[in-house]
C-alpha positions as CSV (number, residue, x, y, z in Angstrom):
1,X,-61.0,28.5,-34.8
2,X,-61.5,31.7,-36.5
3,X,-61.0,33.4,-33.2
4,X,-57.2,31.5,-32.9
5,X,-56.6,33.2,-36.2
6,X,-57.6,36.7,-35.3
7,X,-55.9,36.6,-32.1
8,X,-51.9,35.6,-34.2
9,X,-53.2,38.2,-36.5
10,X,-53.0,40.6,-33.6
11,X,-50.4,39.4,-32.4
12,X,-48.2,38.8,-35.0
13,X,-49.3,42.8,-35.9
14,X,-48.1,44.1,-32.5
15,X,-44.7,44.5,-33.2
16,X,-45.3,46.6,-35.9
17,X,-48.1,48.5,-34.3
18,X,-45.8,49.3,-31.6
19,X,-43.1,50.3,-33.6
20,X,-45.5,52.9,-35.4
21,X,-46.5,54.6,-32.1
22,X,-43.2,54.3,-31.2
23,X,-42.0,56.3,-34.6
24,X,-45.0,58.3,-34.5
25,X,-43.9,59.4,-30.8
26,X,-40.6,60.4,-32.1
27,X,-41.9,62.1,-34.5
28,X,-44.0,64.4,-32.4
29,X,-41.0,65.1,-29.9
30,X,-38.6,66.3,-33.1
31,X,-41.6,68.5,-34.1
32,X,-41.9,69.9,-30.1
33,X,-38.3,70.7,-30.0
34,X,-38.4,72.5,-33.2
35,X,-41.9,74.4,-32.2
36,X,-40.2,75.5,-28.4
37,X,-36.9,76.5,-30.2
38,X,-38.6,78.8,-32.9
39,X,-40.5,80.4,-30.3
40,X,-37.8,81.1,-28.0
41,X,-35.9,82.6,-31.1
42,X,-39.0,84.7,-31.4
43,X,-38.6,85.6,-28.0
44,X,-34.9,86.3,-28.1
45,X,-35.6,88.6,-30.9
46,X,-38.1,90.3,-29.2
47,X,-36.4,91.5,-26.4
48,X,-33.4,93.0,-28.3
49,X,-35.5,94.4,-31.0
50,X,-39.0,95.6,-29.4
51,X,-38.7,95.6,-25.9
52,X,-36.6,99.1,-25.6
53,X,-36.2,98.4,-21.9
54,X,-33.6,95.4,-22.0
55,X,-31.6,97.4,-24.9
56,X,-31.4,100.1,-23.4
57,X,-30.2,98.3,-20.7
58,X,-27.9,96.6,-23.2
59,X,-26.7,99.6,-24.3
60,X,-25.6,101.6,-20.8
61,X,-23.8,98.6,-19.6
62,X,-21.9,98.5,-23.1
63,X,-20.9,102.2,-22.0
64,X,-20.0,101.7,-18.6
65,X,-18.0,98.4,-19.6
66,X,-16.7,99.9,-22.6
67,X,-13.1,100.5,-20.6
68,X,-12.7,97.0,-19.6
69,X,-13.8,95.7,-23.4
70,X,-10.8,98.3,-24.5
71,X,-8.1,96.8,-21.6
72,X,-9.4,93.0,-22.5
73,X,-8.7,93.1,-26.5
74,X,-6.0,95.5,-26.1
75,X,-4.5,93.5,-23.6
76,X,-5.0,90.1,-26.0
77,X,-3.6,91.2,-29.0
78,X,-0.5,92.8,-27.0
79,X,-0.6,89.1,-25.3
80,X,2.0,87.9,-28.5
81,X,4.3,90.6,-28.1
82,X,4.5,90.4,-24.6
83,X,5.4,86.6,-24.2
84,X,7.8,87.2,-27.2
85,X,9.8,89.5,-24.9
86,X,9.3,87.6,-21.5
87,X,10.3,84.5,-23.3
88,X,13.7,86.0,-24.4
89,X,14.3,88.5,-21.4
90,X,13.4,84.9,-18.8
91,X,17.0,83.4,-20.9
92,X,19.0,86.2,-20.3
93,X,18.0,86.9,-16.4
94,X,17.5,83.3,-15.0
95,X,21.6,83.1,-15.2
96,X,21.9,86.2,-13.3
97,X,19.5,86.3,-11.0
98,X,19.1,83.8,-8.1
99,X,15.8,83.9,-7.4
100,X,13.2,82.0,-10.3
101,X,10.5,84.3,-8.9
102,X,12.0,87.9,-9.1
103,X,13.2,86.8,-12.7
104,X,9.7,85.9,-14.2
105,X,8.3,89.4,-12.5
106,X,11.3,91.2,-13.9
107,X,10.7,89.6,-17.4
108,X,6.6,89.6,-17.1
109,X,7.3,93.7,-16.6
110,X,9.6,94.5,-19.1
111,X,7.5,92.7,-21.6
112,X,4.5,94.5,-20.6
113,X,6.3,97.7,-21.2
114,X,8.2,96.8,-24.4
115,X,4.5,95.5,-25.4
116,X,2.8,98.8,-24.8
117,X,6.1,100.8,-25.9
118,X,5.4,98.8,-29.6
119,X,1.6,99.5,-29.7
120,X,2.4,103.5,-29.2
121,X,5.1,103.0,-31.8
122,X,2.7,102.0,-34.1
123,X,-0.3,104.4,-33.2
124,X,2.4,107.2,-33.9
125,X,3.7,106.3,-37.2
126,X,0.2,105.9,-38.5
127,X,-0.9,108.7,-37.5
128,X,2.4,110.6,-38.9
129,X,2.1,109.2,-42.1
130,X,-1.8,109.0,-42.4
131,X,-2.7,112.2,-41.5
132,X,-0.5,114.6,-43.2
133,X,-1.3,112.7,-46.6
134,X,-5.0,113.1,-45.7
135,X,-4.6,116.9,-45.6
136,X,-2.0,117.2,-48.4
137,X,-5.1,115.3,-50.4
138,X,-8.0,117.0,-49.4
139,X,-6.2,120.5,-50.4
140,X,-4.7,119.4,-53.4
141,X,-8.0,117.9,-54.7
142,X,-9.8,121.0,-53.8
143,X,-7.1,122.7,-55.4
144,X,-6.9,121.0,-58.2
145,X,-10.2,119.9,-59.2
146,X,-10.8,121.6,-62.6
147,X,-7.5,120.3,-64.0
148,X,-8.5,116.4,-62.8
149,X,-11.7,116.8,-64.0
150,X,-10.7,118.1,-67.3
151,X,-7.7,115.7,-67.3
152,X,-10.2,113.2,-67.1
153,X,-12.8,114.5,-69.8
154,X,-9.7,114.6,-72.3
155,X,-8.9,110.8,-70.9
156,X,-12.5,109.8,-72.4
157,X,-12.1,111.8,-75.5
158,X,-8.8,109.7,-76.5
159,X,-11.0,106.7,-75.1
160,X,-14.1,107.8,-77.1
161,X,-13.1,108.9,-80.1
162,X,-14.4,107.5,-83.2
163,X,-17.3,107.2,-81.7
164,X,-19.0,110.9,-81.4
165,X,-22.5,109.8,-79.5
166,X,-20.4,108.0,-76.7
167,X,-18.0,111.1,-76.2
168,X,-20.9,113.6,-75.7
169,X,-22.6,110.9,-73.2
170,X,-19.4,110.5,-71.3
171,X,-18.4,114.0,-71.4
172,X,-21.5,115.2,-70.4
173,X,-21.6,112.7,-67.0
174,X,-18.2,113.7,-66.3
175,X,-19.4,117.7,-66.3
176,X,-22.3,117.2,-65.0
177,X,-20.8,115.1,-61.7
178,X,-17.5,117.3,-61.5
179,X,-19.8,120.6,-61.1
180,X,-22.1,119.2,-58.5
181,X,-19.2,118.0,-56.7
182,X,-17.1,121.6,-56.9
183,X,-20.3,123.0,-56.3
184,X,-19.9,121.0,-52.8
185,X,-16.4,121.6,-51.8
186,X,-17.1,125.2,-53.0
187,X,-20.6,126.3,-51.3
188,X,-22.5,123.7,-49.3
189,X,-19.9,122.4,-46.9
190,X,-19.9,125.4,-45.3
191,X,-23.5,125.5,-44.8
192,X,-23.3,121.7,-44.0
193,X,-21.3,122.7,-41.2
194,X,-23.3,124.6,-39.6
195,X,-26.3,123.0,-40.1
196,X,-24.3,119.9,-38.3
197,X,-23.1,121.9,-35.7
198,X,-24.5,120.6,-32.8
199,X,-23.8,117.0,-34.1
200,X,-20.3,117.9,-34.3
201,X,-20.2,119.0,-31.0
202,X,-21.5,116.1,-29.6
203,X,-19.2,114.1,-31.7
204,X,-16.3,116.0,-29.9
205,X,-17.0,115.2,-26.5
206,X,-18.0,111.3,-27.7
207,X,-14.6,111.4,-29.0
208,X,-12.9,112.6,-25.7
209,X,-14.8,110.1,-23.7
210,X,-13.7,107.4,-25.8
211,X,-9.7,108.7,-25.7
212,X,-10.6,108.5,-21.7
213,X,-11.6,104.9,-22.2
214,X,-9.1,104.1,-23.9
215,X,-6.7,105.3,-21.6
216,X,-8.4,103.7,-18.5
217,X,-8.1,100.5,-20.7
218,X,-4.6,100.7,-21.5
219,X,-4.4,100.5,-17.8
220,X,-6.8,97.5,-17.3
221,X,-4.8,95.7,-20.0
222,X,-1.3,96.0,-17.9
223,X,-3.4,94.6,-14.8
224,X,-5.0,91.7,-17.2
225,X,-1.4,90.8,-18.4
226,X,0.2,91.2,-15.7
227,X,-2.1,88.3,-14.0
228,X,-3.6,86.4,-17.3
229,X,-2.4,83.1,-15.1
230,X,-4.6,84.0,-12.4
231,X,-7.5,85.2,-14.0
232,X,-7.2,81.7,-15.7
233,X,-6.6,79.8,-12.6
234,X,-10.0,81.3,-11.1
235,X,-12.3,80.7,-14.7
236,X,-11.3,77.1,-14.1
237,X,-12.0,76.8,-10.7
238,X,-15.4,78.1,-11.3
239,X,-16.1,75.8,-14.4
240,X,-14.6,72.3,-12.3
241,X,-17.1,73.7,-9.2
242,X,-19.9,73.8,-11.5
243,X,-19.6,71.0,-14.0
244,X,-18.7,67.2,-13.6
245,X,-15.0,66.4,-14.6
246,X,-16.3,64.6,-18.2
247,X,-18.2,68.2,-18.7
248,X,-15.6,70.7,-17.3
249,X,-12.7,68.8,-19.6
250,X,-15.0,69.7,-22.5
251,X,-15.3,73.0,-21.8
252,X,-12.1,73.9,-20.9
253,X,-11.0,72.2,-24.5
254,X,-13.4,73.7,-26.6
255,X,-12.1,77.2,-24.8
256,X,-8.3,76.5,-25.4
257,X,-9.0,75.6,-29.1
258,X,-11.1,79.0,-29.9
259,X,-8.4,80.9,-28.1
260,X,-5.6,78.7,-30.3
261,X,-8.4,79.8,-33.4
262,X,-8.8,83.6,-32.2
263,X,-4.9,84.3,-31.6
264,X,-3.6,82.3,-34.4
265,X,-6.3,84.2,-37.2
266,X,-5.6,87.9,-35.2
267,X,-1.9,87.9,-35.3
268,X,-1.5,85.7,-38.8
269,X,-4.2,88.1,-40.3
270,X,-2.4,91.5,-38.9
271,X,1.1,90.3,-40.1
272,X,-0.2,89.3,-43.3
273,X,-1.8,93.1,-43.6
274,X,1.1,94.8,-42.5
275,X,3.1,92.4,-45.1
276,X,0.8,93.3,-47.5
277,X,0.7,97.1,-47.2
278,X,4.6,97.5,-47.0
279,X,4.6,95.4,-50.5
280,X,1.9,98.3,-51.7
281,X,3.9,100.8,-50.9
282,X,7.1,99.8,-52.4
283,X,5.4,98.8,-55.5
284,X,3.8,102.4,-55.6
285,X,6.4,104.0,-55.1
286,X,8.8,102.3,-57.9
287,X,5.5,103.1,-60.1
288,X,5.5,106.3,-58.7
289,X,1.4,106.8,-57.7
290,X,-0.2,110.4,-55.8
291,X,-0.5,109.7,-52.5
292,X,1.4,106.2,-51.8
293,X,1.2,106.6,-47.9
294,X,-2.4,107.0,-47.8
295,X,-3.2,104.0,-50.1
296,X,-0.9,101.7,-48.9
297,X,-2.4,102.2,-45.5
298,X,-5.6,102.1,-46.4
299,X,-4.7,99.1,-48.4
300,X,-3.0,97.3,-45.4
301,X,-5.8,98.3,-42.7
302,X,-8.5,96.7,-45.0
303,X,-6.6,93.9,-45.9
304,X,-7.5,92.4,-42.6
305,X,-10.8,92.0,-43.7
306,X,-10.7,88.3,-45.5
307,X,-11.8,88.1,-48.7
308,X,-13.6,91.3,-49.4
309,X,-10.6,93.2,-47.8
310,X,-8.3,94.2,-50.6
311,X,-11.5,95.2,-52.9
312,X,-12.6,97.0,-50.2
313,X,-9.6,98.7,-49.9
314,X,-9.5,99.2,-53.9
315,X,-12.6,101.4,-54.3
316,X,-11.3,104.4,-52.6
317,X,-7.6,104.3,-53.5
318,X,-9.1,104.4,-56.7
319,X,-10.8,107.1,-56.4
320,X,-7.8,108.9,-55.1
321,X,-5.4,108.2,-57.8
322,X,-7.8,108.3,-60.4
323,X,-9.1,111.8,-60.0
324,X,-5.1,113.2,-60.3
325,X,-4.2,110.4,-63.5
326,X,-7.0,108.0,-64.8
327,X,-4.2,106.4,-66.3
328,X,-2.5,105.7,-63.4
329,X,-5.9,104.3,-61.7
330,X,-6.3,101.9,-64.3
331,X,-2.7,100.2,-63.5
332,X,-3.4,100.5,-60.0
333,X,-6.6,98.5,-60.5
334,X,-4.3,95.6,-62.3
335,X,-2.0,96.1,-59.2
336,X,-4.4,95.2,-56.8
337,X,-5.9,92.3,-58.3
338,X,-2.0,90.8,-58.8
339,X,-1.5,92.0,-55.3
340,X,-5.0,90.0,-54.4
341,X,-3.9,86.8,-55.8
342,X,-0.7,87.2,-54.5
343,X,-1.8,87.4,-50.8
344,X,-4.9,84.9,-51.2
345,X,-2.4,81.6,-53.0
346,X,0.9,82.7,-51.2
347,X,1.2,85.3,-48.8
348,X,-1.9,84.2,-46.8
349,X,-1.7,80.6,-46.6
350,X,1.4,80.4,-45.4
351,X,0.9,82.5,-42.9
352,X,-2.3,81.7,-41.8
353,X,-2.1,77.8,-42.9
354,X,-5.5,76.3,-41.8
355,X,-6.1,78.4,-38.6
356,X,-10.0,78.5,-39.1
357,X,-10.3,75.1,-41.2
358,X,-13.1,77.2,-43.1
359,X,-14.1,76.7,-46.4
360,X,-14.5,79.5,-48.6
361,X,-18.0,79.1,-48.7
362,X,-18.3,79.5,-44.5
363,X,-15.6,82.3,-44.6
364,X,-17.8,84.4,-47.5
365,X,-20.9,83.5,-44.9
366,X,-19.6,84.4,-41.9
367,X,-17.9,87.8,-43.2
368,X,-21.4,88.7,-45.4
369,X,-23.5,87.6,-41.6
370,X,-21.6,89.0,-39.3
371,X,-20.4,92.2,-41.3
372,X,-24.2,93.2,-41.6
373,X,-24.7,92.5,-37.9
374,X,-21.7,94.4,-36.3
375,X,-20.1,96.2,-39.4
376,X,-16.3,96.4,-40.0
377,X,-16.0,94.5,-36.3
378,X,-18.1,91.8,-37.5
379,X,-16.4,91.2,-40.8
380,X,-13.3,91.0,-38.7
381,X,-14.2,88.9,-36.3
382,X,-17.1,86.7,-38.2
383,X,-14.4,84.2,-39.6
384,X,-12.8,82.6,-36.0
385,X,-16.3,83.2,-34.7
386,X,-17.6,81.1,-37.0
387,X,-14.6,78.4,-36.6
388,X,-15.7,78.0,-33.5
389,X,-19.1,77.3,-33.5
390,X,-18.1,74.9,-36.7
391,X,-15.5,73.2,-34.6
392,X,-18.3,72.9,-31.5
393,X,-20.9,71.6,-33.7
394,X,-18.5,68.9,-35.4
395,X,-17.4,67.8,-32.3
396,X,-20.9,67.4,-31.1
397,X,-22.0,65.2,-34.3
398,X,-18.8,63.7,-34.4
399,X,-19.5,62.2,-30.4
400,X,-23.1,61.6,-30.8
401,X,-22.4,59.7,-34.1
402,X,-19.5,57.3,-32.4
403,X,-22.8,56.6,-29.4
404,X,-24.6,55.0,-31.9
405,X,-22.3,53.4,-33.8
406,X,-21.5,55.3,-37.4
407,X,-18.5,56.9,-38.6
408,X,-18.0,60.0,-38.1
409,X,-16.2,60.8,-41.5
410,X,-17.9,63.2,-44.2
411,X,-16.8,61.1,-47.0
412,X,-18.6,58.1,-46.0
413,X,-22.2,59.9,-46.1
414,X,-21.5,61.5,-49.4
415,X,-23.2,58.6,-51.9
416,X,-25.1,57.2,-49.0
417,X,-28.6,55.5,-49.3
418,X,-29.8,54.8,-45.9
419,X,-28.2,52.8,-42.3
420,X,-28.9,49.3,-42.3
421,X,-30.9,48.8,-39.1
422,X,-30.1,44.9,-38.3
423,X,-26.2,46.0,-38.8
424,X,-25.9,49.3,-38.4
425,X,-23.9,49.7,-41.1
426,X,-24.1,52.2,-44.1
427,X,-25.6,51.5,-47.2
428,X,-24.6,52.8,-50.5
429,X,-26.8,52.3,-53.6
430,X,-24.8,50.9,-56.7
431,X,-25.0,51.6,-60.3
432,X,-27.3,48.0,-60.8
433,X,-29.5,49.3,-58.2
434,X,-28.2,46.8,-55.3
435,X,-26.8,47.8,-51.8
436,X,-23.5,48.5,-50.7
437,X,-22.6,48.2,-47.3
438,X,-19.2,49.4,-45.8
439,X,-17.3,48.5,-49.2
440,X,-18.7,45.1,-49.3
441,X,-20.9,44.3,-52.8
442,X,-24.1,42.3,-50.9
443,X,-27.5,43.0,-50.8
444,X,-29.0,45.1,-48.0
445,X,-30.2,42.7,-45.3
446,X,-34.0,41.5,-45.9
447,X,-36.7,42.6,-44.0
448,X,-38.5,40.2,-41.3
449,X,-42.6,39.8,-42.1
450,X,-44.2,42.3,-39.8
451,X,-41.8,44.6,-39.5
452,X,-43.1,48.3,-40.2
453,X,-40.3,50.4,-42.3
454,X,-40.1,53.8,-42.2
């Protein structure tokens, strides 16, 4: 009899034994998965970091591809103009010319050219107004160096006065920093020059190499527009060859939503910039600032950093207004943050809209992640980079949540307890202590004797 009883003991203590191992088993493949991705992390870091083969390696095929990089990006951001012009050009020539074909070739050239015509346009007037401001700058601060500086130790005397310990300490800085830098401009550059000779050098013939790149690219990007369709005829005959239909779709969706991220955060975010630095100078040049050119340029380029960009921007127009009137750099400082909150509640969002759907919190991490990885490139490119992976990733939880059952809405796992495992159905605790599920005030489902909980 007591053997009877030991034997439903057992068996009555099987399901939940089973269920243990079974939890337990789960437990241990989570923990696997984890251990195998950490140490191929590990690994990945290795190579780049340690293993000076594979980046060297990395690094030569960066230089020989460094001409095709060029006529890819250059040939993508032109992509906007280009269609803009096709688009208009295909109207006025279908009408008047018989053949579809020679029309769309017609309009696909002229674009290409009025594309390339606009990007020299631009590199010109730049250039024009940048660099003789640059010059007209550096002479006139070398120039004029002892009447800023003591244009600015009278500025901290009006500031200071009344207060005789402050003045000395603030005059004293300002001496002290204004002779070390005159003593600079005056006597070491010249010796830092030569010193840095050969890096100069060096620096030169980098430089021409790159202008040859860049010239070879500009001719890879009139092949890459020229046959975009192609190229992306091919891509998706190699993914549909590779991949299962269900698969393929995937991919080619996720591709055509970064590239509808990517283009629309570029071209929004380099309007917005060139919006933005044609307000600067306008407003500094009613308010009559040294130098307008030069900052509003280097307030526009900047500007297409998010975020950071117009404080980035800030520090060194700053420096060049304030060193010719401090007064002057003080309302440029109240400028810029008007002109900041202009752009990020006005300007910016209607514009951009919600091209990355980021919030601030991923656009601060991206740009603080990726600027420290790849530098100005990295801050530019961290935020649809980023959008990306977050739209992959959502996607991915969204799908695996609908397999098993659960919405797929971040609202509904905000004051969440726990999923009821009889119904599946999400369980929110309540003020008296009770369960909620799915809106519905009833308690949360008993347990059945012998089942094992984790």
């Amino acid at each position: 009899m007591d053997g009877q009883n030991e034997k439903k003991k057992t068996q009555m203590n099987r399901p939940q034994q089973e269920k243990a191992a079974w939890d337990l088993r789960q437990y241990v493949m989570v923990a696997l998965v984890v251990f195998v991705t950490f140490c191929c992390c590990i690994l990945f870091f290795f190579m780049i970091y340690r293993y000076h083969g594979f980046a060297d390696f990395w690094r030569n095929l960066s230089r020989i591809l460094q001409p095709i990089i060029i006529g890819v990006v250059l040939a993508y951001l032109l992509n906007p103009i280009m269609k803009f012009f096709e688009r208009h050009l295909l109207k006025f020539l279908k009408p008047r010319i018989k053949s579809a074909r020679k029309a769309k070739k017609t309009a696909r050239a002229v674009g290409i050219a009025g594309s390339l015509v606009c990007l020299f346009g631009i590199c010109v007037l730049l250039v024009a107004a940048i660099v003789p401001s640059i010059l007209n700058s550096i002479q006139s601060m070398i120039t004029k160096f002892p009447d800023m500086v003591n244009n600015l130790i009278n500025w901290v005397d009006d500031i200071a006065r009344g207060n005789t310990e402050l003045g000395n300490m603030l005059e004293q800085l300002v001496a002290t920093v204004s002779a070390a830098v005159e003593r600079f401009l005056r006597d070491d550059i010249f010796s830092t020059i030569q010193t840095y000779l050969s890096s100069i050098t060096s620096g030169v013939i980098y430089g021409v190499r790159f202008v040859l790149n860049v010239v070879v690219g500009i001719i890879v990007s009139v092949y890459v527009m020229s046959s975009k369709e192609t190229f992306a005829g091919q891509a998706k005959k190699i993914i549909y060859a590779l991949f299962k239909p269900v698969r393929a779709n995937i991919i080619v969706e996720t591709v055509r939503k970064s590239n509808e991220i990517f283009g629309g955060f570029i071209s929004g975010k380099i309007l917005d910039s060139a919006i933005i630095g044609v307000i600067a100078y306008v407003v500094l040049a009613i308010m009559r600032m040294p130098d307008t050119v030069l900052v509003a340029v280097i307030i526009g380029v900047t500007n297409v950093i998010p975020f950071f960009g117009p404080f980035i921007g800030a520090i060194p127009s700053f420096i060049i207004i304030v060193l010719q009137s401090p007064l002057q750099g003080l309302y440029f400082l109240i400028f810029i943050v008007i002109l900041q909150q202009i752009d990020g509640n006005i300007i910016g969002p209607k514009i951009l809209g919600d091209s990355t759907g980021l919030s601030s919190f991923w656009v601060v991490f991206a740009i603080l992640v990726f600027g420290g990885l790849w530098g100005f490139i990295g801050m530019l490119l961290g935020v649809p980079i980023t959008a990306v992976v977050y739209y992959i990733v959502k996607k991915l939880i969204s799908h695996f949540l609908k397999k098993r059952g659960l919405p797929a809405d971040t609202s509904e796992y905000v004051e969440l307890t726990r999923i009821d495992k009889y119904t599946n159905k999400p369980v929110y605790e309540t003020a008296s202590g009770e369960g909620r599920k799915s809106g519905k005030k009833t308690k949360e489902t008993k347990q059945k004797p012998g089942d094992f909980d984790t």
